[in-house]
C-alpha positions as CSV (number, residue, x, y, z in Angstrom):
1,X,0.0,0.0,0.0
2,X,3.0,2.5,1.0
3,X,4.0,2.2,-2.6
4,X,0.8,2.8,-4.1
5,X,0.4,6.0,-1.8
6,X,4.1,7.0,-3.3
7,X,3.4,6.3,-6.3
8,X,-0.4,8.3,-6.2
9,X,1.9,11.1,-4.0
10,X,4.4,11.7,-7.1
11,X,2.1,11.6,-10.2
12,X,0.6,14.0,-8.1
13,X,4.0,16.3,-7.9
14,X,4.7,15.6,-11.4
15,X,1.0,17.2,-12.0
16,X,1.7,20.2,-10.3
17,X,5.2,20.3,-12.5
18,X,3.3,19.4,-15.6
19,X,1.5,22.1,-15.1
20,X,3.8,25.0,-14.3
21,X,6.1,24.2,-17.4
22,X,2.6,24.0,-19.7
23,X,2.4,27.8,-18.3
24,X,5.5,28.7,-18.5
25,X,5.6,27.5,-21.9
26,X,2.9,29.5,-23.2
27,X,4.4,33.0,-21.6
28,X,7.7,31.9,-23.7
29,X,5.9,31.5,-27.0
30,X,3.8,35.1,-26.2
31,X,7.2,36.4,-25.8
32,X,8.7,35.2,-28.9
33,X,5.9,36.3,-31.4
34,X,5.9,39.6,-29.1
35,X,9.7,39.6,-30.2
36,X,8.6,38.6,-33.9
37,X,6.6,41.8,-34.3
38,X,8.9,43.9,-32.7
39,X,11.5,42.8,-35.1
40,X,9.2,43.3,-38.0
41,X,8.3,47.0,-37.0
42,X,12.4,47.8,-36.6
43,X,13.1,46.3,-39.6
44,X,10.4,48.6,-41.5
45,X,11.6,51.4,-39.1
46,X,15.0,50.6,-41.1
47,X,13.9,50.8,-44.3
48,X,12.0,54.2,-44.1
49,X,14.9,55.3,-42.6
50,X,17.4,54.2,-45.1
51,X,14.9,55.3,-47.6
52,X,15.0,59.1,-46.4
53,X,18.3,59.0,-46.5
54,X,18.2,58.2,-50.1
55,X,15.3,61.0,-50.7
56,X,16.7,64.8,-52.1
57,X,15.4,67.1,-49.2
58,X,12.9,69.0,-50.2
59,X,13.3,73.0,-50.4
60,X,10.4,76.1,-50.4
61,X,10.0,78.3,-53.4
62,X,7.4,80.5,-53.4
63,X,6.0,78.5,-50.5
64,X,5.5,75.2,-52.3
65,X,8.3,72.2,-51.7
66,X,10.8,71.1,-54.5
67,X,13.2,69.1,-54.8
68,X,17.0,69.9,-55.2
69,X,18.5,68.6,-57.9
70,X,21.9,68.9,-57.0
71,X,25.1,70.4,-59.5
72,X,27.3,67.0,-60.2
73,X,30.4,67.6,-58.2
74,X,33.9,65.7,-58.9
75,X,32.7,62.7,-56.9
76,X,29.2,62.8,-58.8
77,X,26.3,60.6,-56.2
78,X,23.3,59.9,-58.6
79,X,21.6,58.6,-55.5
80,X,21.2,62.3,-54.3
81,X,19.2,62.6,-57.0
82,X,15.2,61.4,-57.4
83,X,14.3,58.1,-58.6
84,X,12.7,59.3,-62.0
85,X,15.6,61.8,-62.5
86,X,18.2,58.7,-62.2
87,X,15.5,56.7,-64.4
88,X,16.4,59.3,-67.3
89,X,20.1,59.0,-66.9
90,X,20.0,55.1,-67.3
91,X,18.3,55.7,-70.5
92,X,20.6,58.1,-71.7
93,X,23.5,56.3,-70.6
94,X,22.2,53.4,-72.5
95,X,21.6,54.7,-75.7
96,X,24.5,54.4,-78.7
97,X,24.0,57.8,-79.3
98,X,22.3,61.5,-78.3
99,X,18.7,61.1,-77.8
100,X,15.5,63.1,-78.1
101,X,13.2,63.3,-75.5
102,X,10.6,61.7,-77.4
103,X,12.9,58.5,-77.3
104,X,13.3,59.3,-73.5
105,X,9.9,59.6,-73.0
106,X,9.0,55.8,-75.2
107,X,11.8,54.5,-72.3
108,X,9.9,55.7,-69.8
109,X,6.3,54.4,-71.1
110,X,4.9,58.0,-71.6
111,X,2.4,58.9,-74.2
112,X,4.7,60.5,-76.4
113,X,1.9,61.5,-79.1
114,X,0.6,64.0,-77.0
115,X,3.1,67.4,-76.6
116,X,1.8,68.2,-73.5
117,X,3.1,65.0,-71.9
118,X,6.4,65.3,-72.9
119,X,7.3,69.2,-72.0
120,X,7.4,68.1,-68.1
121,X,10.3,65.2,-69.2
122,X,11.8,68.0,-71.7
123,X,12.0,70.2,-68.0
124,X,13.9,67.7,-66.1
125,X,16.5,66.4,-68.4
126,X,17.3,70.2,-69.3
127,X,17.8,70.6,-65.5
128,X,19.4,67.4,-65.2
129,X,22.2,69.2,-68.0
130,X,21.7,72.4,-66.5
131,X,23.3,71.1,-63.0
132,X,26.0,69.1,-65.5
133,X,24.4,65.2,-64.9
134,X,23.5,65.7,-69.0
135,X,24.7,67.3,-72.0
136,X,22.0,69.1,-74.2
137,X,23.4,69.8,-77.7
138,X,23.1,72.8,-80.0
139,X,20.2,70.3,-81.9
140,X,18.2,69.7,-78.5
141,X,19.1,66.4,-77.9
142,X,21.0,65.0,-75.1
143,X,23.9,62.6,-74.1
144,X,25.1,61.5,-70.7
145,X,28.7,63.0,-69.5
146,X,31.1,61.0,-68.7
């Protein structure tokens, strides 16, 4: 009988044991997908970060914000630059030879039929040469410098 009781006595312990690690368990697990999240919301924190970096700060003229579009230095950094204005250089850069904007514009998926769509492209590559990322020629088109 003394061994039945002992035995009745430590399933009993082993319960109680049971019991705490099944609880203890479950806090670990809500810890870890707490962690998970947390993670996830640093690594996007990251990201937006890194992307600001990237971003051209934005300036007031005439009380409405533009961008800078920086002169090309000696150590020229294209990533100071906007996306779609580093879009046109890539195109130029890859042509064989000067290109109009219209050719630009096909690149770039615009509707090149209509004038009007093309005079806001025809404004930033001519800023783009104007701060010395482009060359316009005499004949309007452009090439990249080197």
């Amino acid at each position: 009988m003394q061994k039945l009781e002992r035995i009745t006595a430590r399933r009993s312990e082993l319960d109680v044991l049971a019991e705490g690690l099944v609880k203890q368990l479950q806090e670990v697990q809500a810890e870890r997908e707490e962690l998970v999240i947390a993670e996830r919301v640093l690594n996007r924190l990251a990201e937006q970060d890194q992307a600001a970096a990237v971003l051209p700060v934005p300036a007031r003229v005439a009380g409405r914000a533009v961008l800078l579009i920086p002169h090309r230095g000696e150590n020229p950094d294209e990533a100071a630059l906007p996306a779609d204005y580093r879009r046109i250089l890539v195109i130029v850069r890859a042509a064989d030879g000067p290109v109009q904007v219209r050719g630009v514009g096909e690149e770039l998926g615009l509707e090149v039929a209509v004038r009007g769509k093309l005079e806001p492209l025809r404004a930033k590559m001519t800023k783009l040469a104007d701060r010395g990322w482009l060359h316009k020629r005499p004949d309007g088109r452009f090439t990249a410098r080197p």
